[in-house]
N, C-alpha and C positions, 0 to 999 in steps of 0.2 A: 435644367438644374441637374449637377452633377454630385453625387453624395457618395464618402466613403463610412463604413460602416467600420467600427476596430472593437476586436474581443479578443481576450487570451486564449480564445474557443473556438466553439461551436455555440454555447449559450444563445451569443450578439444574434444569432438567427430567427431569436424571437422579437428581437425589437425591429429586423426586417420585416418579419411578416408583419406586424404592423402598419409598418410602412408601405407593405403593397395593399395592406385592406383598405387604405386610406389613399390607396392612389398618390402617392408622395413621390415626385421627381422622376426623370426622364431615365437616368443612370445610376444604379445602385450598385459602390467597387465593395465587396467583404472580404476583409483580410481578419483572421484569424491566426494567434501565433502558438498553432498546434506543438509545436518542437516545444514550446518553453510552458505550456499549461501544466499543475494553472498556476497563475498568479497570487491567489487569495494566502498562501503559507508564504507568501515569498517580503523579506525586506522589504522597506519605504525607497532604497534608491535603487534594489535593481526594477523596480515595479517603473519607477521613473525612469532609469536610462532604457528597459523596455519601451515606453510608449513613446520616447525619442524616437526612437528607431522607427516605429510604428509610421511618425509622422513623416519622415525621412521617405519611407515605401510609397505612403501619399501622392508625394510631389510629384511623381510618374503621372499622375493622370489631370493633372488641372482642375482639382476639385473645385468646389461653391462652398464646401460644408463635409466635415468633419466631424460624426455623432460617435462618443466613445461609449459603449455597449456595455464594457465591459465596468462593473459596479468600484472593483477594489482598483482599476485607474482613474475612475473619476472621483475617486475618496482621497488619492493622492497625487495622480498627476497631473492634474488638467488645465492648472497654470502653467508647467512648464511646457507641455503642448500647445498653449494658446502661444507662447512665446515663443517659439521654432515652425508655427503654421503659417503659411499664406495666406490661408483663410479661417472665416468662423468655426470653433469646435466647443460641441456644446456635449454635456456629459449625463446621463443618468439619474445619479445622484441629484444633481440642482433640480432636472426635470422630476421627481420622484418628490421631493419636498415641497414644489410650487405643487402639485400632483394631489400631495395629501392636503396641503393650505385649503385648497378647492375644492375637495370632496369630503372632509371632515369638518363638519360645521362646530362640533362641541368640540371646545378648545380641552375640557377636563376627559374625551376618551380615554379608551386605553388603548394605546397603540403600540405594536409589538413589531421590530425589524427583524428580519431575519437574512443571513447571509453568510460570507466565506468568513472567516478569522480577521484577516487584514480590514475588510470593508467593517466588524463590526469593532474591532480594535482600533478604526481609525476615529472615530465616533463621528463622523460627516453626516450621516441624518440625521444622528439624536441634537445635534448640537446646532442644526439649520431648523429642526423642527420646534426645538425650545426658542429660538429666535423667533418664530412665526406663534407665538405665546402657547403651545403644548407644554403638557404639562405632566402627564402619566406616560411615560416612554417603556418601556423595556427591549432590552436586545439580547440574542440568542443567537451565535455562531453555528449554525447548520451544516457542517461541510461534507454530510453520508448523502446533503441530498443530490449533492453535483453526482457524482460514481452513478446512483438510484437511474436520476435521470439518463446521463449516458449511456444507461444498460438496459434503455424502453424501458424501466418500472415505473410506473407514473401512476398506481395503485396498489392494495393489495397487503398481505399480512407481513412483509417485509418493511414497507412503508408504512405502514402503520405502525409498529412497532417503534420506529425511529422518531415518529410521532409522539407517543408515550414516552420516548427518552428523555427528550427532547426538551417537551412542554410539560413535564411531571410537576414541575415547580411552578410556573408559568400562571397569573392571573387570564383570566378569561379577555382576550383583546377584543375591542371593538372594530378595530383596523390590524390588517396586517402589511407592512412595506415588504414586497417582495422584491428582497437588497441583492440578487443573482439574477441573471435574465436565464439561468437555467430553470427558475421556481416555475414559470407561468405555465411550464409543464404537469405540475404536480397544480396546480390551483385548486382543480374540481375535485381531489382528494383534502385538500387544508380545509373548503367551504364544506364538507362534510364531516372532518373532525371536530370543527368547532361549531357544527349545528345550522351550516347555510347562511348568517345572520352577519358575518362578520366581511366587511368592507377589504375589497383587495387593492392595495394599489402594483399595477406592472407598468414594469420599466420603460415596457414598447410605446404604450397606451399615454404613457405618460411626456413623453419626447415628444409621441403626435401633438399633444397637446400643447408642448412646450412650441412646440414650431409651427402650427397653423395662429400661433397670436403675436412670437414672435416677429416671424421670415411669411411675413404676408406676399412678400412676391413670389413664392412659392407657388408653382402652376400644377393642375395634377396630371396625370397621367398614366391612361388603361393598361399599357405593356410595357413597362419598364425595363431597360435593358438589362440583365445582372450578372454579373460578372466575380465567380469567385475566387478568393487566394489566400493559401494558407504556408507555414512555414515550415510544413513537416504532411506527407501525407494529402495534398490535397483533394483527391480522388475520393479519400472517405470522406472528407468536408464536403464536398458538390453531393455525392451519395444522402450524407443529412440532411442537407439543403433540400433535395427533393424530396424526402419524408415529411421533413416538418413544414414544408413551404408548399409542398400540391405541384408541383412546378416539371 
């Protein structure tokens, strides 16, 4: 099995690593579209003739399976990529809402999304999540934490602080959707603002989840080959990749 992975980043590198803890696929392609990040401030159609293109870059390798990484294209484009793909493409968002269906048993939580502008102005999980009978949503546009992460903060009185911005108004969540695959970096900082108690759902975590019940024909595999590509700069992209990935 051959999978390509697509982020308007770096972010999508966290829902890789998922994917190698869980031993998922022979061949993992990650394209990243460094030149044009990020996506989360940008329009509904260039976000869309983006991940055309995206799919286009694809076709080079004979994919199985196309996972969109990236939260604010699969809030907006992932039909028009299913419709220019060869193959299966499956996105975040859908995996993140079957995700929380499965881990929050009380349908009255409070559950809280957070993420870029576009993914929470798209409203794609409050609106998949009240379908699945939720019924205390709130969402919060976070967009200090993408820069944060980028720049190693992943703790500390800078991030904290953005914390206190942030959630100053904010009912106390029982779950939080972590709506950026950049958050699962900051995790172990959000489990201790809101006192350890509070349910994460990640993006990576949650795809696994999506595709071992899925794409059963899915076979695993120890050493994966990976292979990365980005649009601008890729050198510091492989560079990340080996920080966040062990690799």
């Amino acid at each position: 099995m051959k999978v390509g992975v697509f982020d308007s980043g770096i972010g999508g590198l966290t829902v890789v690593k998922s994917l190698l803890q869980h031993q998922l696929f022979e061949e993992i392609i990650y394209f990243g579209d460094t030149a044009r990040v990020p996506y989360g401030i940008k329009d509904k159609n260039t976000i869309i003739r983006y991940a055309i293109e995206a799919v286009e870059f694809f076709k080079n390798f004979d994919l199985d399976l196309i996972i969109v990484a990236c939260n604010t294209v699969s809030a907006y484009a992932l039909d028009e990529m299913r419709e220019h793909s060869p193959c299966p493409v499956v996105g975040v968002v859908e995996a993140g809402i079957r995700a929380s269906h499965n881990g929050i048993k009380n349908k009255n939580a409070n559950i809280l999304i957070i993420g870029t502008k576009a993914t929470i102005n798209s409203k794609a999980y409050e609106t998949g999540l009240k379908n699945k009978g939720f019924t205390n949503i709130q969402a919060k546009a976070t967009g200090l934490f993408v820069p944060f992460v980028e720049e190693n903060i992943y703790e500390g009185a800078l991030l904290q602080e953005s914390f206190r911005h942030y959630f100053k108004n904010i009912t106390k969540p029982d779950a939080i959707i972590l709506g950026c695959t950049h958050f699962p970096l900051i995790s172990d900082a959000l489990q201790h603002y809101f006192k350890d108690d509070v349910i994460l759902i990640h993006s990576g975590d949650a795809i696994v989840e999506q595709l071992e019940n899925e794409f059963t024909f899915i076979k695993k595999h120890t050493k994966p080959n990976l292979k990365f590509f980005a649009s601008e700069n890729p050198e510091a992209l492989r560079g990340v990749a080996k920080k966040w990935l062990n690799i």
